[in-house]
N, CA, C and O atoms as CSV, one atom per row, in Angstrom:
chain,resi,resn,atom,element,x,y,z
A,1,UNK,N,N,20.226,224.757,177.777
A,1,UNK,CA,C,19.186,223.793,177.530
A,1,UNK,C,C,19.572,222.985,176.281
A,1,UNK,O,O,19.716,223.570,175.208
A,2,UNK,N,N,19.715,221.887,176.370
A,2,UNK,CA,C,20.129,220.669,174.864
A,2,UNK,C,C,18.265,220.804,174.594
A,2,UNK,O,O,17.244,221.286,175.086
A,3,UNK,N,N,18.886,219.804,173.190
A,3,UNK,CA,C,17.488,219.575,172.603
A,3,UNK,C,C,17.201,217.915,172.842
A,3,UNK,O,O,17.941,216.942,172.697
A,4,UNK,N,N,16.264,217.999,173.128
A,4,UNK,CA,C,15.912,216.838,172.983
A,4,UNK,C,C,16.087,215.536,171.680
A,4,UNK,O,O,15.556,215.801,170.601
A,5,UNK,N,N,16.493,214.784,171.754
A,5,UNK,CA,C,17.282,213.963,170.686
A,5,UNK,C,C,15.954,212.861,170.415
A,5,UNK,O,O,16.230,211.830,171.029
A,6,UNK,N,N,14.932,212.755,169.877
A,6,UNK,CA,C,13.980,211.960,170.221
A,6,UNK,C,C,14.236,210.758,169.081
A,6,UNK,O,O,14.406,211.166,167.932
A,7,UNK,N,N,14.275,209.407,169.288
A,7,UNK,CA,C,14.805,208.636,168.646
A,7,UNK,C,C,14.215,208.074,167.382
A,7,UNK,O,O,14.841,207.226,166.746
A,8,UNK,N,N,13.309,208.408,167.078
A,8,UNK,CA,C,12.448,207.899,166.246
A,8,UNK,C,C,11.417,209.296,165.228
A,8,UNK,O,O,11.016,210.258,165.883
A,9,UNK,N,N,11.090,209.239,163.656
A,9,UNK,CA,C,10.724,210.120,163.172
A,9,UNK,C,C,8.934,209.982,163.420
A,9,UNK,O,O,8.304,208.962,163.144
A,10,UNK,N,N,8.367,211.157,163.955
A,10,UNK,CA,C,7.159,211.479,164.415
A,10,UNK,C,C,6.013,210.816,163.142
A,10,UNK,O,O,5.028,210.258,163.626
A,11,UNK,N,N,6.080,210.844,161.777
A,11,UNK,CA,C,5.780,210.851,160.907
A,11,UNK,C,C,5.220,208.580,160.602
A,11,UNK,O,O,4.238,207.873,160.829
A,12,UNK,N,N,6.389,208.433,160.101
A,12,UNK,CA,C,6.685,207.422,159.684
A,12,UNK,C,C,7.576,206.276,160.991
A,12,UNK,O,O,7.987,205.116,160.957
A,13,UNK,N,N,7.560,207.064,161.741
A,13,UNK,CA,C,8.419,206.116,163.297
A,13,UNK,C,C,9.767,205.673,162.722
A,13,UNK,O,O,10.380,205.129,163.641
A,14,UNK,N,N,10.421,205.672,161.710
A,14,UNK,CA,C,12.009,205.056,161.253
A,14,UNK,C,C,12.684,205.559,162.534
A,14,UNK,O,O,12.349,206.633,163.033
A,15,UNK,N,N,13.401,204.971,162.933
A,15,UNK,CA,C,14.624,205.256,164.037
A,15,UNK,C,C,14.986,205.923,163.464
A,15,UNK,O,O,14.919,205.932,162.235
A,16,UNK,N,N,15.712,207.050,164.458
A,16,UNK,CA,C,16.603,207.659,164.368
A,16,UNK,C,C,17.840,207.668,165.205
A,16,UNK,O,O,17.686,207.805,166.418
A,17,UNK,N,N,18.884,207.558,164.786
A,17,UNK,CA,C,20.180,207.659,165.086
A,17,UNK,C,C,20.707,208.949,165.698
A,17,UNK,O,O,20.991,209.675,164.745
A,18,UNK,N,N,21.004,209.654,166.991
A,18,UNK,CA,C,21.428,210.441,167.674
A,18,UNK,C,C,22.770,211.205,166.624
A,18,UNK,O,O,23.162,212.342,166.892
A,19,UNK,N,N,23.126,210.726,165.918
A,19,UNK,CA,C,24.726,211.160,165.115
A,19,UNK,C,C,24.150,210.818,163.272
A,19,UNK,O,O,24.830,210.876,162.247
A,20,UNK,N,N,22.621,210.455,163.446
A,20,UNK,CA,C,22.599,210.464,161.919
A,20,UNK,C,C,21.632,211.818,161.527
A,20,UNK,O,O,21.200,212.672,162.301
A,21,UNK,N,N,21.452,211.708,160.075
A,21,UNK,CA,C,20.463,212.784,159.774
A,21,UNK,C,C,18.895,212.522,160.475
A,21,UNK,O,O,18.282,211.477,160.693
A,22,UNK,N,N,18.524,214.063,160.737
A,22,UNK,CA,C,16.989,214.458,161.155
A,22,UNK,C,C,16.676,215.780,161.235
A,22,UNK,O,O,17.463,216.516,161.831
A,23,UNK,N,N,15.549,216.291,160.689
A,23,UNK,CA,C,15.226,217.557,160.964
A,23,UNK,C,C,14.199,217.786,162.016
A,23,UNK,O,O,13.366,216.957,162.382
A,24,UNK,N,N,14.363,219.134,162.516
A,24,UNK,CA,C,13.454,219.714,163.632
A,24,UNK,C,C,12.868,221.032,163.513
A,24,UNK,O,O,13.425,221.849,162.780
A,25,UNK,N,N,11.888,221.321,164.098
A,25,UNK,CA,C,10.984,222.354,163.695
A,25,UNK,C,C,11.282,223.281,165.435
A,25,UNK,O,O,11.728,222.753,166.454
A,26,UNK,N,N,10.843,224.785,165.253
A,26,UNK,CA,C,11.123,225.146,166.755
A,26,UNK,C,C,10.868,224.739,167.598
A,26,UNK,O,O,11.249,225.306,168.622
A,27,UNK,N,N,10.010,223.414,167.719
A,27,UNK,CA,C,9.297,222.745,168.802
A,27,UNK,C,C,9.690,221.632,169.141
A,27,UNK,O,O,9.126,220.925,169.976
A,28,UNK,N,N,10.751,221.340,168.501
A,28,UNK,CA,C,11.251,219.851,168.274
A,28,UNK,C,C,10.602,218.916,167.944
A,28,UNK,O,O,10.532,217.886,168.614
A,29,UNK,N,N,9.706,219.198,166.299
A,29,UNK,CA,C,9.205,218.097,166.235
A,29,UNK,C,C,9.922,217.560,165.497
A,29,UNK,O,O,10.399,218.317,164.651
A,30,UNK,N,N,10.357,216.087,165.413
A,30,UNK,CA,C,11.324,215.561,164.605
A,30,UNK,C,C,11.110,214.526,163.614
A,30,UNK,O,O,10.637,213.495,164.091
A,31,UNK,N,N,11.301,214.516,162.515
A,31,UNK,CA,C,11.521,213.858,161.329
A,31,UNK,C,C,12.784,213.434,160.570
A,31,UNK,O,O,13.836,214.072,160.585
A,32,UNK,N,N,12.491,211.858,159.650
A,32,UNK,CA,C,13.358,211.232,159.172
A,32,UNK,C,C,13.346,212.502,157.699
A,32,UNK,O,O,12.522,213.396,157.508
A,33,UNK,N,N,14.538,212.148,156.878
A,33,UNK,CA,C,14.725,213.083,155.634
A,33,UNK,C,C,13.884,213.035,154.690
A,33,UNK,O,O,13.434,214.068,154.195
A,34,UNK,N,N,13.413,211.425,154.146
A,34,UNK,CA,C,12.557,211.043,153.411
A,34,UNK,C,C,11.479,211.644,153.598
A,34,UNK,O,O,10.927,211.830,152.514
A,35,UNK,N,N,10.786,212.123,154.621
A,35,UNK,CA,C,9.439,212.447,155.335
A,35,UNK,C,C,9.552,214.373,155.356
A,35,UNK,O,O,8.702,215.075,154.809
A,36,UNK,N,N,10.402,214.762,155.875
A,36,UNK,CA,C,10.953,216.348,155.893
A,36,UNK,C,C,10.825,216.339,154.223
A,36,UNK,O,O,9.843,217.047,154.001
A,37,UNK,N,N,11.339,215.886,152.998
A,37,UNK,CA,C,11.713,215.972,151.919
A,37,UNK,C,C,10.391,215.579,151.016
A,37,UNK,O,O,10.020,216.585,150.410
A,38,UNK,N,N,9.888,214.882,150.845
A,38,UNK,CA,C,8.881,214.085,150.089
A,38,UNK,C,C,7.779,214.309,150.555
A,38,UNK,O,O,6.950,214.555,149.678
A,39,UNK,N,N,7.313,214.338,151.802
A,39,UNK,CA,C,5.475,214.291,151.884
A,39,UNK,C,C,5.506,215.805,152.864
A,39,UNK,O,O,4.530,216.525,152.650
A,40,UNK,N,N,6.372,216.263,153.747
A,40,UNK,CA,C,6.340,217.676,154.266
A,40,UNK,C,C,7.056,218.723,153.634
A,40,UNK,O,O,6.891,219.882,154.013
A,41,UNK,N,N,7.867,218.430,152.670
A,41,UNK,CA,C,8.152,219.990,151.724
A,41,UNK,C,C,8.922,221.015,152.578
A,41,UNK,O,O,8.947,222.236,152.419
A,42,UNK,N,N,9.648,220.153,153.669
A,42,UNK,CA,C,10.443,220.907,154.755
A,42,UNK,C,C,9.844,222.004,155.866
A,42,UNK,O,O,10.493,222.664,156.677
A,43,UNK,N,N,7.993,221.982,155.584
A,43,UNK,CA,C,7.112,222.446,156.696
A,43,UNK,C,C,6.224,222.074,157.368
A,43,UNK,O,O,5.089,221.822,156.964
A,44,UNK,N,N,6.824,221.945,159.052
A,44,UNK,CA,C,6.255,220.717,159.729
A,44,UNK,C,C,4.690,220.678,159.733
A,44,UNK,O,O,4.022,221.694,159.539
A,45,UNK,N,N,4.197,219.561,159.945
A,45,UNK,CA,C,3.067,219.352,159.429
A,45,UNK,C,C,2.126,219.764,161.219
A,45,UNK,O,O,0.897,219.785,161.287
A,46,UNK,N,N,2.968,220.016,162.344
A,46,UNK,CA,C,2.278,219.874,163.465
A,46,UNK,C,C,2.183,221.248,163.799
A,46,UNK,O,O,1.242,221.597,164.511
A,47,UNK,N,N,3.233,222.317,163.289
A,47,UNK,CA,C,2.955,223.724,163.710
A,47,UNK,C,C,3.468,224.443,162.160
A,47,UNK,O,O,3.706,225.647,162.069
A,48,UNK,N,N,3.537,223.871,161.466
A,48,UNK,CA,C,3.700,225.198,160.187
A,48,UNK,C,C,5.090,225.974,160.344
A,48,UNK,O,O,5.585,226.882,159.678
A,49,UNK,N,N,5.524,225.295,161.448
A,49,UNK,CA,C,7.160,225.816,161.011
A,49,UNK,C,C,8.025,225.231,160.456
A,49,UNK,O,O,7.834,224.034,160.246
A,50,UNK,N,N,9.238,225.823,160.032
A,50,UNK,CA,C,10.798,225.625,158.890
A,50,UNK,C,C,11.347,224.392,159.570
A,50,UNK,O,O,11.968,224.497,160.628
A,51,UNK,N,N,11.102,223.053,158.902
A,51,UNK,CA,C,11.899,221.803,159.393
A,51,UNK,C,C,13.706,222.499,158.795
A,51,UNK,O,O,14.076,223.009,157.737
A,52,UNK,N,N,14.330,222.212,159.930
A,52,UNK,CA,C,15.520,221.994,159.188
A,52,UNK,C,C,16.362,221.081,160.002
A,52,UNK,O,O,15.919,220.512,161.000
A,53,UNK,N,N,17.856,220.911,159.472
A,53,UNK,CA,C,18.664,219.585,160.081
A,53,UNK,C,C,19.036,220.019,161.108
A,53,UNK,O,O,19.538,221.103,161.405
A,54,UNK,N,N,18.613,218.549,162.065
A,54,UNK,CA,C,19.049,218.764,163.493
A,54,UNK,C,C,20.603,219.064,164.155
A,54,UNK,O,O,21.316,219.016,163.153
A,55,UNK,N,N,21.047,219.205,164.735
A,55,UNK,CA,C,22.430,219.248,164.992
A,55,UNK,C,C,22.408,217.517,165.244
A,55,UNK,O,O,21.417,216.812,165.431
A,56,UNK,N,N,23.874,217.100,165.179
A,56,UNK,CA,C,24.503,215.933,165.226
A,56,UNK,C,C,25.504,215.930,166.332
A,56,UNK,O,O,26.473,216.688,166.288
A,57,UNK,N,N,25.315,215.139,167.281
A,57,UNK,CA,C,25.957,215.157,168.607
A,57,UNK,C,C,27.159,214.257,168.231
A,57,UNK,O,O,27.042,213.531,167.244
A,58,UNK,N,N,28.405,214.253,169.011
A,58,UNK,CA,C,29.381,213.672,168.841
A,58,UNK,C,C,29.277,211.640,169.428
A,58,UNK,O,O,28.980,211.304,170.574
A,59,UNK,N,N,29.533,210.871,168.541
A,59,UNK,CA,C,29.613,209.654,168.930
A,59,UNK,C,C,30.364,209.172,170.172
A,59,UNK,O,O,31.594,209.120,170.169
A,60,UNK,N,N,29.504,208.758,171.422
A,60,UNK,CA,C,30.379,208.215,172.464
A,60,UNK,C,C,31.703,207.558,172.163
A,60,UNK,O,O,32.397,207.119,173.080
């Protein structure tokens, strides 16, 4: 099962880049760094779990 790569941060909507930084929570909720770092304290704000960095898929 891949994870879902969702393009945009849940929070603040900034795109996200498939090969740039983002963190995810066990549920895949996903966030830009600024947002994981500064206003969530690296705990997602939708289930109370450990944001951390998403994996980074290889550039076509």
């Amino acid at each position: 099962m891949a994870l879902e790569m969702k393009p945009a941060c849940q929070s603040c909507e900034r795109a996200l880049e498939p090969t740039g930084e983002a963190f995810i929570c066990t549920y895949e909720c996903t966030f830009c760094a600024p947002c994981t770092e500064d206003t969530h304290a690296h705990v997602c704000p939708n289930c109370g779990g450990e944001l951390v960095r998403r994996p980074r898929r290889k550039a076509n």
